[in-house]
Structures are given as C-alpha cells and as structure tokens.
N, C-alpha and C positions, 0 to 999 in steps of 0.2 A: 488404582492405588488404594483407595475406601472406598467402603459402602456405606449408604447411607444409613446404615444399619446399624453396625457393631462400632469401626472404628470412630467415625468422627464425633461419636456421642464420647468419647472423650475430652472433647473439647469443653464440656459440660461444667456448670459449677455441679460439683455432689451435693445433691439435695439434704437439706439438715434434717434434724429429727421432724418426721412425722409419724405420722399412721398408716401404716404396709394396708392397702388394698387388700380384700381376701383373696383374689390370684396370687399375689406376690408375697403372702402367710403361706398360701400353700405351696407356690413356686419354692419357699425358702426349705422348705421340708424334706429338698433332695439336695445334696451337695454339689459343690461346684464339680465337675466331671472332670478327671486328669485326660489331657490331651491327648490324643494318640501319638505314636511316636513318630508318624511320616508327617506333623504337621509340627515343623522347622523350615526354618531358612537360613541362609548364607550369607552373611553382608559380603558384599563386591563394593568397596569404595572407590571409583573413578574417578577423574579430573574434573568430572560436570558436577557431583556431586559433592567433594569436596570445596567445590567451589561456589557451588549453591551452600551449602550449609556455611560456610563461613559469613556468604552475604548475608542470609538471615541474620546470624546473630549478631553482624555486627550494626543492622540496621533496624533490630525487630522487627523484622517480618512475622506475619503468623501465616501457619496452611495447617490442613487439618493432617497433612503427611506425620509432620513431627512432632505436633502437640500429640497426636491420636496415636504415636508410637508407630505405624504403618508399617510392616514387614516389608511392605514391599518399595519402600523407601528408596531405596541406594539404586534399585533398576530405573523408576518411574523420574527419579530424577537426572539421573546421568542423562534420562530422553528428554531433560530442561521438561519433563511436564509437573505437579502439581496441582492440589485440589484446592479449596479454598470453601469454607463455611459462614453464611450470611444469615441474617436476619438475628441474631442474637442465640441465646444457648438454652432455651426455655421452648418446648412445644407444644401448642395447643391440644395435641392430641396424642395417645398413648398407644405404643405397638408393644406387644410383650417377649422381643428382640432385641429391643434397641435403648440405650443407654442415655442418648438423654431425655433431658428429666422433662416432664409435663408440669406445666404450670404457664401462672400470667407472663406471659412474654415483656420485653423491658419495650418502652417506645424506640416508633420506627426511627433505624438511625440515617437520614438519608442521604447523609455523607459517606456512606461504606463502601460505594461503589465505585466512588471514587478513589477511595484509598485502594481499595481493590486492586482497583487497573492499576494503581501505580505499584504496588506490588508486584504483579505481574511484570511490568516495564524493567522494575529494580532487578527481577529475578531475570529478566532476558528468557520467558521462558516461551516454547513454542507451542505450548497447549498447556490450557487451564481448564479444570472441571470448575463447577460451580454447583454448589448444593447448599442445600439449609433450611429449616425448620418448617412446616405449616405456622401458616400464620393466620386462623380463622379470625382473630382480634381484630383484621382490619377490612375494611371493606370490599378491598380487593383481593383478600387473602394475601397478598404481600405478591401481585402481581409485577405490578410495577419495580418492584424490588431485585426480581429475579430478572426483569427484561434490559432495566436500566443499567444494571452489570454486564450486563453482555454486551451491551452499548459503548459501556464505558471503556470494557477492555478493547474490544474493536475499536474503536477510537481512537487511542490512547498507541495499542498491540498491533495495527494492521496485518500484520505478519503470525500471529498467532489464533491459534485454535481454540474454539472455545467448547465447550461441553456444557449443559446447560440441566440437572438432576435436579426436578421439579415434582411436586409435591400435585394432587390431580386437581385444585384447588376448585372440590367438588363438582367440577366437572360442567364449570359454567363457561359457555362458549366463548364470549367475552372477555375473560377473563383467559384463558389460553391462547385466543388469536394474541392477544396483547405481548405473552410472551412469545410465540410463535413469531410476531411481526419483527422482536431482535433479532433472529435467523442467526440462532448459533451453530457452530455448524455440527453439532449433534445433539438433539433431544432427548434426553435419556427419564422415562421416569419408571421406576422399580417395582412389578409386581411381586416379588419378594417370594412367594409360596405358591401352594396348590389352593384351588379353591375349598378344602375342604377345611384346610387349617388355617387361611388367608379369614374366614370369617371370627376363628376363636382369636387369633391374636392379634387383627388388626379392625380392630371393632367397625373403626372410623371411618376407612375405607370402602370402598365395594371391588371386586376381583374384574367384574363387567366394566364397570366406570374407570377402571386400572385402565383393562386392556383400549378403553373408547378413547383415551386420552393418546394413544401410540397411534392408534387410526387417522384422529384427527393432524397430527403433529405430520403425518406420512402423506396426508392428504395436499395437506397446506406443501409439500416437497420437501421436507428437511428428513436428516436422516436421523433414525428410531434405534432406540437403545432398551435395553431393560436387566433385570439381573432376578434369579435364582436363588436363594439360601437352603442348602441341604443342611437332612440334620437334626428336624423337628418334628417327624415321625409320619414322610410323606414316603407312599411307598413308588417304585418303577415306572409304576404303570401312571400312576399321576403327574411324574417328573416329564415321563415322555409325552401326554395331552398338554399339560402345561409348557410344552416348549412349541408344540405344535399350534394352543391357543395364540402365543404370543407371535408366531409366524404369520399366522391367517390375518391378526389385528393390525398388520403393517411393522412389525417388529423387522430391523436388519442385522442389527448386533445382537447379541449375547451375553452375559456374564454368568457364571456357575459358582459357586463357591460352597465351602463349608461353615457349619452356623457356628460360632463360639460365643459361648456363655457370658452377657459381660458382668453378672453379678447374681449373686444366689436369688436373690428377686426376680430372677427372671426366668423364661422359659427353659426349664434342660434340656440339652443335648441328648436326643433320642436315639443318635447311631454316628460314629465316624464313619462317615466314605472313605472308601478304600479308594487310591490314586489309579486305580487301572478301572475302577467306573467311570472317574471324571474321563478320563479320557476316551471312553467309551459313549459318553455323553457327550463329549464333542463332538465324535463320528456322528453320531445321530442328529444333533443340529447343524452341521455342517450339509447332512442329506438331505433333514425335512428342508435348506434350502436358506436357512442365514449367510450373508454376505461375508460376517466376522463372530470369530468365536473363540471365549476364553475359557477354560473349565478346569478348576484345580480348587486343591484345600484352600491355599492364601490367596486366592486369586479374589480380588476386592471390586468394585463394580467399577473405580475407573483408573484400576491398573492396566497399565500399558494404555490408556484411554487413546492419544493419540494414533498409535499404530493399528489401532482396529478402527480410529476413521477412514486410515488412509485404506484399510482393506474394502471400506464402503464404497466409500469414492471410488477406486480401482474397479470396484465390481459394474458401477453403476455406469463410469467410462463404457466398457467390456461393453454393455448392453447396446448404450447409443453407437459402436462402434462397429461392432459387425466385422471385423477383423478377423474374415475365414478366407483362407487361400479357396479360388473355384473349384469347382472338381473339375476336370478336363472336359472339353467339350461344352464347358456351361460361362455363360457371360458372365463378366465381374456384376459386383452386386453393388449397388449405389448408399450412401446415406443423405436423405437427406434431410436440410435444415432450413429451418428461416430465413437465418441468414450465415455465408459462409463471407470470412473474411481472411482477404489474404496478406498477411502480415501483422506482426504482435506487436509495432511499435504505439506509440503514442496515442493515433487516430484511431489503429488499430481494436486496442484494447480497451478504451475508452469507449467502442460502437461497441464490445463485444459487453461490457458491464451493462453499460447503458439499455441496452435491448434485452440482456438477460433480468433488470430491475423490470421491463414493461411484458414479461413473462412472454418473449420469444428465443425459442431455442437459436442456440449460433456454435457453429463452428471455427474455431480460431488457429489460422496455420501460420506456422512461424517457424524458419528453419535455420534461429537460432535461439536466443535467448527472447523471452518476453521483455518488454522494456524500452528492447530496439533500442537506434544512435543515442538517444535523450538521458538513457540512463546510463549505458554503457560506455559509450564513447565522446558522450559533448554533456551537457548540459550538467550532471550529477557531477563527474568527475573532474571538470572542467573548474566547476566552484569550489570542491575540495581541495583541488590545488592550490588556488585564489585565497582559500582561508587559510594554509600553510603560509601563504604568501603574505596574509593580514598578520600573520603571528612572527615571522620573521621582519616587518618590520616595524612593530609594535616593541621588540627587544631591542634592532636598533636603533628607535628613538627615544627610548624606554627614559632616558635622562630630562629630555625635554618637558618629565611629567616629574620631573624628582625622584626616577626610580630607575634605583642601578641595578642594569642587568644588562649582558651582552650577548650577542649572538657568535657563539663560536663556528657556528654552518652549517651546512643547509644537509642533511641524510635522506637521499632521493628515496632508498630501501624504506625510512620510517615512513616518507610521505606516500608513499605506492601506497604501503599498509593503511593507512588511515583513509586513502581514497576508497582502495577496493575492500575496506570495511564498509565503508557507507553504501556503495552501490550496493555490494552483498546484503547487505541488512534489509534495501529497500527492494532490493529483486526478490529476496525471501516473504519480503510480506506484497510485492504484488503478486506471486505464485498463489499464495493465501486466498489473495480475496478473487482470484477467476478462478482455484478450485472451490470456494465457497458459493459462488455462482453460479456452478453446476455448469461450468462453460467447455466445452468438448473442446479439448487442446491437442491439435495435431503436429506433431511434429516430423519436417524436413521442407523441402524446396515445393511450392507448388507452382502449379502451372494452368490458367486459365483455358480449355482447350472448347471453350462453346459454349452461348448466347442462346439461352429458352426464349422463343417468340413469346410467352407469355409472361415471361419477365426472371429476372436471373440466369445464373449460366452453371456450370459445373466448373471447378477447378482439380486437377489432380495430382495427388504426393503418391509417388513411388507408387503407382500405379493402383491407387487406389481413390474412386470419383466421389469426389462430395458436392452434393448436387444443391444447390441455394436457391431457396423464390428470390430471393433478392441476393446480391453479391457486390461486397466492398473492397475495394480496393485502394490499400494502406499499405506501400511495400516501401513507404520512405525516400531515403535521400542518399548521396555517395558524398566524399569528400572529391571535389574536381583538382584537376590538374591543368596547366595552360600547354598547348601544341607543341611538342618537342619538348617539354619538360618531363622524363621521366623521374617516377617517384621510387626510390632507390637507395641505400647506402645515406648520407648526407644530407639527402632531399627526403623530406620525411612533410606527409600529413599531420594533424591535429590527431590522428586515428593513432600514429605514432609516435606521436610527441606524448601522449597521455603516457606511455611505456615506457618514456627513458628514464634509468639507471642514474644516469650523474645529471649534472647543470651543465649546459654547456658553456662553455667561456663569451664564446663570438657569437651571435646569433643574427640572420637577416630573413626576415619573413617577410614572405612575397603577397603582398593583400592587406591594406590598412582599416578593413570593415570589422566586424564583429570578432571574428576567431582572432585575427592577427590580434588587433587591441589587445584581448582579454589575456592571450596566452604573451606577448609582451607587456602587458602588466606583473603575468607571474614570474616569469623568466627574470626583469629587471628585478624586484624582489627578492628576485634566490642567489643572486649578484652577477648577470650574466651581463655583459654588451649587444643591447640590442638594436637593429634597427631596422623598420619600415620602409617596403617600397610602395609607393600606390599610387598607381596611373592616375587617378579623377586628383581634383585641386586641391582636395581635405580629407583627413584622416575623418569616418564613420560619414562616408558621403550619403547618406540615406538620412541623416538627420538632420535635423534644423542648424542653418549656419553659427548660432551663437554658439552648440556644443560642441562643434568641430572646432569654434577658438578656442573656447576654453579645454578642451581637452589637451590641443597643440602647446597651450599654455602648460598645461600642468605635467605634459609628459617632458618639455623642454626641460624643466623644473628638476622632473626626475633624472634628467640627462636619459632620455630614452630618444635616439634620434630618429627623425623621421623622413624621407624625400617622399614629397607632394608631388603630381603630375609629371612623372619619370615610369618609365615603361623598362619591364625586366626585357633582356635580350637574349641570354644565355647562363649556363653553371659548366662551372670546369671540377671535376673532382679529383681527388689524390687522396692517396692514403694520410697527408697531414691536416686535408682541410676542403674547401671549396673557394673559389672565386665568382663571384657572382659579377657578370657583367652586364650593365644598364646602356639605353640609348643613350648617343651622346660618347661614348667612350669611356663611361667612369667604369671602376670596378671596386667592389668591395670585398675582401678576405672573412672568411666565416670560415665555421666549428661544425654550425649545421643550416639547413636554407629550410626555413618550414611554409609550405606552399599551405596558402589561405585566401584561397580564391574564391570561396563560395562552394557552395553544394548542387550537387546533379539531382534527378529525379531518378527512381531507381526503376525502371518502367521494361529495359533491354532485359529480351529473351525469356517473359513470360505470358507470352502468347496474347498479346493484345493486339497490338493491331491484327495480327490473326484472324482472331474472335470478330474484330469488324469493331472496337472501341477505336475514337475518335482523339489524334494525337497532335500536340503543337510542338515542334522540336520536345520530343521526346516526355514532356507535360501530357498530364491528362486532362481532354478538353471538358472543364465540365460546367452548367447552368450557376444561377444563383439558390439552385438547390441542391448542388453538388451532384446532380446527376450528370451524368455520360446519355452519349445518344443511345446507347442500349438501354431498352426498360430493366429497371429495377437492377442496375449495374450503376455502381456511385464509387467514388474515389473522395478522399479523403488525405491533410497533412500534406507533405514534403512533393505528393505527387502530382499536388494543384500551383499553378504557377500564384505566388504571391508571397507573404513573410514565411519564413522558413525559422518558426517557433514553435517546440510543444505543445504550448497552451494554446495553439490555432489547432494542432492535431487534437488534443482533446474537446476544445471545442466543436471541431467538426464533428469528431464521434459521435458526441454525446446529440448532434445537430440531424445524424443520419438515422440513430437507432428512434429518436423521435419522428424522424418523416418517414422510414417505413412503417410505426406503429400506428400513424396516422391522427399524428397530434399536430398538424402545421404549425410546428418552432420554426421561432424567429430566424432572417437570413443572419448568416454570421460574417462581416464586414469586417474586412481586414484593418482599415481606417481606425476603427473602435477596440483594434486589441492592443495591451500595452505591449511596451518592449523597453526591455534593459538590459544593457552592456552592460557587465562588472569588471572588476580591478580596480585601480586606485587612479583618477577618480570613478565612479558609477555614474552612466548614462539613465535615466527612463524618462519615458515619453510615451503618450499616447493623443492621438490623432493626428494633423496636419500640420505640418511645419511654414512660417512666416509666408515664404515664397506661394507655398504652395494656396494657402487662403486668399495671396492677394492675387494671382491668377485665378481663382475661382468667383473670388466676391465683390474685385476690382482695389485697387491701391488705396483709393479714398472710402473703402466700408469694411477696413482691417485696422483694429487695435489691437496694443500689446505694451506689458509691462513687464521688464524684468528686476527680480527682484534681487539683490547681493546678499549671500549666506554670509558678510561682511555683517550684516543685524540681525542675525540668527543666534539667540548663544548658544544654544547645543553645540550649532554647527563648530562656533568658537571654543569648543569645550576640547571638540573632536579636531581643533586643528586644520579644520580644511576649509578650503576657498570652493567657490562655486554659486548658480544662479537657478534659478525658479522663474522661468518665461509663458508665460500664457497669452495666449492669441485666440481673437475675440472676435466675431461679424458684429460689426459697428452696429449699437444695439440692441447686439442676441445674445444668442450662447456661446459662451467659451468653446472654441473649434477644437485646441491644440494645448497642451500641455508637456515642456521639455525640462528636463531638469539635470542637472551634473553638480556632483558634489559625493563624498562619501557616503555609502549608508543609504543614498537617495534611490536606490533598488524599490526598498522599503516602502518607499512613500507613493508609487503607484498607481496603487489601489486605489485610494481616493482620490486619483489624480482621475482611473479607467468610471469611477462612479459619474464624477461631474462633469465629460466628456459625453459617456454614454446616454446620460442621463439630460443631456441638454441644460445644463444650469447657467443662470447669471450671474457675472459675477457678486452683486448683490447679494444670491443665494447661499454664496461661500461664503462668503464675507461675516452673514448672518450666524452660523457655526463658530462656535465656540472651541479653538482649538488650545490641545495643552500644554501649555510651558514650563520646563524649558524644553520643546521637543523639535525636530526637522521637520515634523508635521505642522508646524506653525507656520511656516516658511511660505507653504500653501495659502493659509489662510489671510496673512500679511500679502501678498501674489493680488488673492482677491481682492483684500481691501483695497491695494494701491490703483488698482483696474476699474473697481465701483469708486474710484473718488474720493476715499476717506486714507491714505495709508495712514498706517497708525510707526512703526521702528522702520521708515524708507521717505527717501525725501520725492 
C-alpha cells in the first residue's frame, strides 16, 4: 500500500524554516516534474472499505494509508490490510527520496505498541505492515520497538498477518535476531535502488549491508521482501542485476514501483516508466525466480502486502510438497517429515505448533477443518450458546437489579450468527498461526498404512505417502449413541443440537454428564422443558458428591427436571414428536431426545490395528509417555482412554512435540488437569474428589472444608448460591478442589496451581486475595482448612 519511501513520509510534521542542505539548494533548482499521464487510479469503494474508513474516524485510528493519501487505499483495504508507522515522525538519517524529515527524534514512546495492536484489533484487519523511522538515538536502534509490535499484534491479532519494513539497523546481529525472534510473518526491508545511486542518495545506508540483512532474515526461515523505486536515473541493465542481487541475497517478494517527487528538495524524477516495462519487469522477476511479484507505477512496497505472502507461503508449500502425478511405470514419491500427524484437532495442532517452535518439520493432515470437535462442534460453540443463554436471562431477571427490561425471545438465526462468528474468527486466526509456522498442511482423509522398524510409519491422503520418523496420532473423538438408538430425525447429537433453527418446546436428553448439563442449561434458558435421564445415582457422576447436590439443587430451582438411576428403554417417533420410553414403564413426550452419552475414540478404519498399533476397545493403548508399542508412533487427546477435554489434547501435544525433541517434559496426569461444566450453575474442579482421597489415604487422614458462597459478597452481588470444597491428606497438601456456583469456571486456575503445585493449606491461606472477588472464596476455603476462617463459621 506504501513505501517507506514517498508515501508514509506524509505522516511527517513539515519541517519549519531552516537551512536547505546544498543537495536540496540544488535539488530545488529543477521543478517539481508534471506526472505522466498513465500514473492515476480509480477509487473502487467496497463494503470493507467503507467500513474501515468509517471506523477510523470514528474512533481515531491513524495508518499511514490515509494520513499518507495512499492510491492504493480503497484496494488494500477492502483486503482489511493496512500499514501502520512507529517510532515517531523524525529520522535519524537522511535519504534524498523520502519525505520525512531528519532530525532529533521525540523519546521512545513505549506504549505504541500497544495501541498498535489495538488498532489493528479495532480495524478487524487481516494483515498489517509495520514500518518506521531509523532510530540511531537509541541504543538499540529502536530494535525492541519494531519486534515488540509484532508481538503485540500477534498477541493481541492471532489471526492476522504481520509484515514487519525494518530499517538495517546497521547491520548489528544482535540487534536483528531480536527482531527476527518476533517472526513476523514477512520481513521486508527496502533496498530502494541500484548500487550506483543507492550510494548518492542514501548516504547512511550501505547496498551490501541492505542486501546481508535479507540473507540473514531468510536464514533465520522468515519470509524476505524488499522493494525497487524507478525513476532516478538507473538505467535496464542495473534494474535487472539489482533484482537478481536481491534474489541471490534470499530475497522472495518483490516490489517495483515508480519514484515520485515529494517535494522540490528532493531528488527529480529522471524518467516515467512506461507501464508495459513494469510489466516486463515482472516477467523477468517472476523468471530470475521470486516467489511474489508486484511491478507498476503506484504499486507501493506493501500494497496488496498480504496477498504476496500468501503467494510465498503457497510457493514454499509447493516445495515441501512435491505434488507431481508419477510418470508411469515410476513409484510414487514420498515426503518426508519429522513428524507426520494425523489429525488437526486439539492434540493435534497443539504437537504440530509445538514441534515447529523446537525447529522440526511436521506435517499436519486433517480432512476437515483444523480446530477439529473443540472448536467446531463442542467446546467454542457450546459456550457461545451458554452466553446467549447468560444474556437471556440476565433480561429476564433484569428487575431483580432494578432494571426494566424484558425478553421478548430467543432468535436461534441471531444466536447461530454469533456462534459461528466466534468459531470463524478463532478458526481464522488458528489457520494464521500453523501457516505462520511453516507447518505443511495436508488436506483430506489419511490412512496409516505402515510402521518403520526404525521408528515412525507412513500415513497416506489420496494416494499420496508422507513418511514421519516419528508419527502422532490425534484423530479425536465421535459423539456416541446407545445400542438400538438410532440418531435421526428427533434424535439428534450435540453435533446437531449446535444447528438448530428454533428452541425446542419439550426436550429429554439421554445422559446427565457434561454435554446433557451444559446444553440443558441452555435449552432451559432459551425457555424450553427440559429433562434428564441418567442411569448412575447423580447428575455430573464423575464429580465430587457435594456438586452433584448442589447442582440437583439449583437445577430443581430452575425447574429443569431430572430422573436419577433410570435407564432409557426406547423412542417412538412421529411426525408431532417422540416418546421416550424408560425402565419401569414410564414414558415421557418430547419435541426432540438429544442423546449425550459421551464420546467414542475415533480410531475405525484408519489402518491401526493393521499397522500392528496396540488397541483397548477401540482406545489407543499407550505408556506414561503417550507412546504406542510402535517406536516413535504416539497418540494423543480424545484417542487415549481418560478425561475427554481440549486442554488434555493440548497438553498432550505440546507433551509429545517435547519427547520427540528430546527434552524429557514432564508426564501429563490426568488427576492435575482442571475441569469445568458451564451453564447456570458452573462446575470446576481439579484433582480428587472426597471419596476418592479417603480410599487412597484412609477415612481417618482426609480433611475437608466446605465453604458457602452465602460469605462471598461478589458471589452475593451475582445472586448465586454455591460452595468451594477442598480436600486435604491429613497434614499435607490440598489433593482436590471442587467448586459450583456462577462464574466459578473462572476461578480454576488458581485452583489447577495449588493442586499441581502441592500447597498447604497454610500456603493459600498466606495469599492475599481481592475483594470483593469469587477469588476470595478460595482463599477464605484455605483459611477455614488452616484453622483460622476469617467470613465462615
């Protein structure tokens, strides 16, 4: 969209009166040059852009697109991208091109980065350049400056692109790993000219040290950018060495442009390019072998910036992939990788990050969406629901807070939309960070068809083998059904309950564990009749018996009914409804039956037991290092019998990309990972429930105190009932921590610390927590356990 060159030296304050340099006395001595007449453009106003432009203004945003006037404005933004200029509007150093001004720079502002990224956030945009000043002033040349932006919007952006038009800040090592180490995902920094006139008008610089900084940037694996200004009296022959210099230096992008004059001070325009050289100038970069190539009069250094990553990326794919039909008679051709994994869910992606951060190559097959059930079908949009479900009735009790407002009802169309907005957004920024990763993304069905004696196996998609030293396997979980329950018409999974259209009036769901709760949480909410069947004695049988009372409490409350230890029998369906018939004889009349029985492993018909992987009812069998009896074959997530939570699939990941790298991380214990139900009330817990410590540690060397969110006053702010139970080896450390009450999702975290972490209660106790918060509620837990409660009798 700009160069660092002409346009964003707009952005400039205009220097006040001084004293013109004798270059720019004699630059002034030729007239500003009338334009040719091929260098125009078109405004095209789009929906993206008039929609970005209204943001701006009405939030004050700056980019250097509008301030700097940008031609290429209305294209660059419709593609939501946008440049952005830091460090201040003053430069240490003088090019006799570029319009802003030289001088003391203002001190470093090192909140800018910040605002930055939120800029970017405000703008929704999917790539941002970033450029700005030399900053010889400071010690780091304003290293930190440039790397901490890139940070910030990664941070902040995960789903967006960053470009990253950096200054060569002399070319001290040190000082470029630093920005190198943000890994933005293009490095761009500008040799501007030929060497012949690169020395008259860019004094500061050097054309060698230009090109060493691309080399190095290519080395370190990010992808290399740089940009061309025609115009200033470089002749053919130098245009085509200097695209070839910049190829040989690691250069993969391209930008061409023409120079324009920004003020009689400065260098004249020695010749308009005629638009069927630039074009011919592309030919020729496109042969000597760049990956992306832009060449026109207004073509600016990071117009269209994003869509020439994506041409890098794509090339660079290309390479790793090898994607050539055989020629007849000739065997298929293998790729292989470090590690190949199969499946993009949770564990998945999480080994594929993970192992690409300790600089091994992976291949990631996935033959549907990256994300997998967590994002798409449970977890993500599960809670979107939930918080539809918080806002509805937040309006109808909206009085009880002195505030009149009603719920006139529930628009399944609105709430679809707000769901599959949030997946969308977060499926767009995790595409972001595995193509930023450089993670070979394969798409379709694979199939493990053979076990290397030396460790890994080959898996293969549509008849192409990707052969792994090591190989994970991450293919997830299925929504189960019970024998003779088919799922149909009426009878609908969680898979299909996320997709319905209306509320339904009646509703009976088969399974009182995690899914049922959560989605008869939302259901009742959206003003449906729901009710629970569940074979075991207690609604959320996996958890400690107090939250199964109080749950049963607070759902009777809601009139959300439940049968306890009653076993489903059968469904009768008709076009007005279904009947749901139980042991015993009873029957119940419903709208829809949503079966929530738990989750399968997803293991059938991808060549495992085949391969000779080692299975338990259709689980994969594997160590306390998640390895399988095959060498260097590991499974991970929904495929390993135990809790069937994301953050165990990322855990694993992140558990496996470490033991192949061969850094012995810790085992990962399902005991120590937290777990929370939502809906109204919120379950979380993590470690061992009552029962379970005093068969381990004996009746007489288990403590426990529960505490009443009845002395909480947040909790009392928020209106909800609920308790904070901790369970203790007579002694030791806190074993178990279970909690129910609104909000108490939240709380956790420092629930998973002091668990993990082995603490006394003493220890908590000692913490200082803040009131009025539900984080107190914890530390009050503590107290009451050490012997002092302070708001609990």
């Amino acid at each position: 969209m700009t160069s660092a060159s002409e346009d964003e030296a707009t952005l400039s304050v205009r220097p006040g009166p001084r004293k013109l340099l004798r270059l720019e006395v004699r630059n002034s001595e030729t007239p500003v040059e009338r334009k040719a007449e091929w260098i125009k453009t078109r405004a095209k106003m789009g929906p993206e852009y008039k929609a970005l432009q209204s943001l701006v203004k009405s939030e004050g945003l700056h980019t250097v697109c509008q301030e700097a006037g940008c031609p290429n404005i209305f294209e660059c933004w419709e593609d939501r991208e946008a440049t952005f200029l830091i460090g201040g509007d003053h430069c240490t150093r003088r090019c006799d091109f570029c319009q802003i001004d030289t001088g003391k720079p203002q001190p470093l502002d090192r909140d800018e980065p910040r605002r930055v990224a939120e800029s970017v956030q405000s703008m929704e945009l999917r790539y941002a350049t970033i450029t700005g000043v030399a900053r010889d002033d400071l010690p780091d040349g304003g290293a930190w400056l440039y790397a901490e932006t890139v940070r910030a919007i990664h941070q902040l952006n995960p789903g967006t692109g960053v470009e990253n038009l950096i200054p060569d800040f002399n070319g001290r090592p040190e000082l470029l790993a630093e920005v190198f180490e943000s890994r933005p995902e293009v490095l761009a920094h500008n040799v501007e000219t030929v060497p012949r006139i690169f020395k008259r008008i860019r004094p500061a610089f050097r054309y060698e040290r230009s090109l060493d900084v691309l080399t190095r940037a290519r080395a370190f694996g990010l992808v290399t950018k740089s940009n061309l200004i025609l115009g200033m009296g470089e002749t053919r022959e130098e245009i085509s060495q200097a695209l070839r210099d910049l190829h040989e230096a690691g250069c993969e992008l391209v930008t061409v442009t023409q120079y324009l004059r920004p003020s009689p001070r400065h260098h004249p325009v020695e010749r308009w390019v005629k638009p069927e050289e630039f074009v011919e100038l592309a030919a020729e970069a496109e042969e000597i072998g760049f990956s992306g190539v832009l060449s026109g009069p207004l073509v600016r250094s990071s117009y269209r910036a994003g869509r020439l990553y994506d041409q890098a990326f794509q090339a660079r794919q290309a390479k790793m992939h090898h994607h050539h039909e055989p020629e007849k008679g000739a065997q298929m051709t293998n790729d292989t990788f470090d590690i190949v994994i199969l499946g993009g869910g949770s564990g998945g992606y999480a080994t594929a990050l993970r192992a690409s951060q300790l600089g091994l190559t992976v291949a990631l097959i996935e033959k549907s969406k990256l994300g997998g059930t967590c994002l798409h079908k449970g977890c993500i949009p599960t809670k979107a629901l939930l918080h539809a479900a918080q806002i509805a009735d937040a309006a109808r009790e909206s009085q009880t807070f002195g505030v009149r407002a009603s719920l006139e009802g529930i628009d399944m169309d609105g709430v679809n939309a707000f769901k599959d907005g949030v997946v969308d957004r977060l499926h767009k920024g995790l595409q972001g960070l595995v193509k930023s990763a450089g993670i070979t993304v394969v798409e379709g069905e694979g199939r493990l068809v053979g076990a290397n004696a030396e460790g890994g196996g080959t898996v293969e998609v549509d008849g192409q083998a990707y052969v792994g030293r090591n190989v994970v396997l991450a293919t997830g979980s299925y929504a189960r059904s019970l024998p003779g329950l088919e799922i149909g018409g009426r009878v609908v999974t969680s898979d299909e309950a996320l997709q319905m259209s209306e509320v339904p009036h009646r509703v009976v769901i088969i399974g009182g564990s995690v899914i049922g709760v959560e989605l008869a949480s939302a259901w009742a909410s959206f003003g449906a009749k729901v009710t629970i069947v569940e074979a075991l004695p207690s609604l959320v049988p996996l958890e400690d018996p107090a939250l199964s009372k109080q749950l049963e409490r607070a759902f009777r409350k809601r009139r959300i009914a439940f049968r306890t230890s009653t076993r489903f029998n059968g469904v009768v369906q008709s076009d007005s409804g279904v009947v749901v018939s139980l042991d015993g004889g009873d029957t119940i009349d419903a709208d829809v039956v949503l079966v929530a029985v738990g989750r399968g492993p997803r293991s059938r018909g991808l060549g495992l037991e085949e391969s000779g992987v080692a299975m338990d009812h259709d689980w994969v069998k594997v160590d306390d290092r998640l390895a399988t009896n095959l060498k260097g074959v590991y499974a991970v997530g929904d495929l390993v019998a135990g809790l069937q939570l994301a953050h165990r699939g990322f855990a694993h990941g992140i558990f496996v990309a470490e033991e192949i790298a061969g850094l012995a991380p810790q085992s990962v214990v399902d005991a120590h990972i937290p777990r929370v139900t939502y809906g109204e009330p919120e379950i979380a817990s993590v470690g061992i429930t009552e029962p379970q410590a005093r068969t381990k540690f004996g009746d007489d060397n288990v403590e426990i105190v529960e505490y009443n969110l009845g002395g909480n006053g947040k909790s009392q702010i928020l209106q909800t009932a609920g308790i904070v139970k901790l369970v203790r080896q007579k002694d030791g450390p806190i074993v178990g921590i279970h909690m129910i009450g609104s909000r108490l999702g939240e709380q956790v975290g420092e629930a998973a610390l002091i668990v993990n972490w082995q603490a006394h209660p003493d220890d908590v106790a000692a913490v200082i927590h803040a009131h009025p918060t539900q984080n107190e509620a914890l530390g009050e837990a503590a107290l009451a356990l050490a012997g002092k409660p302070l708001h609990a009798h």
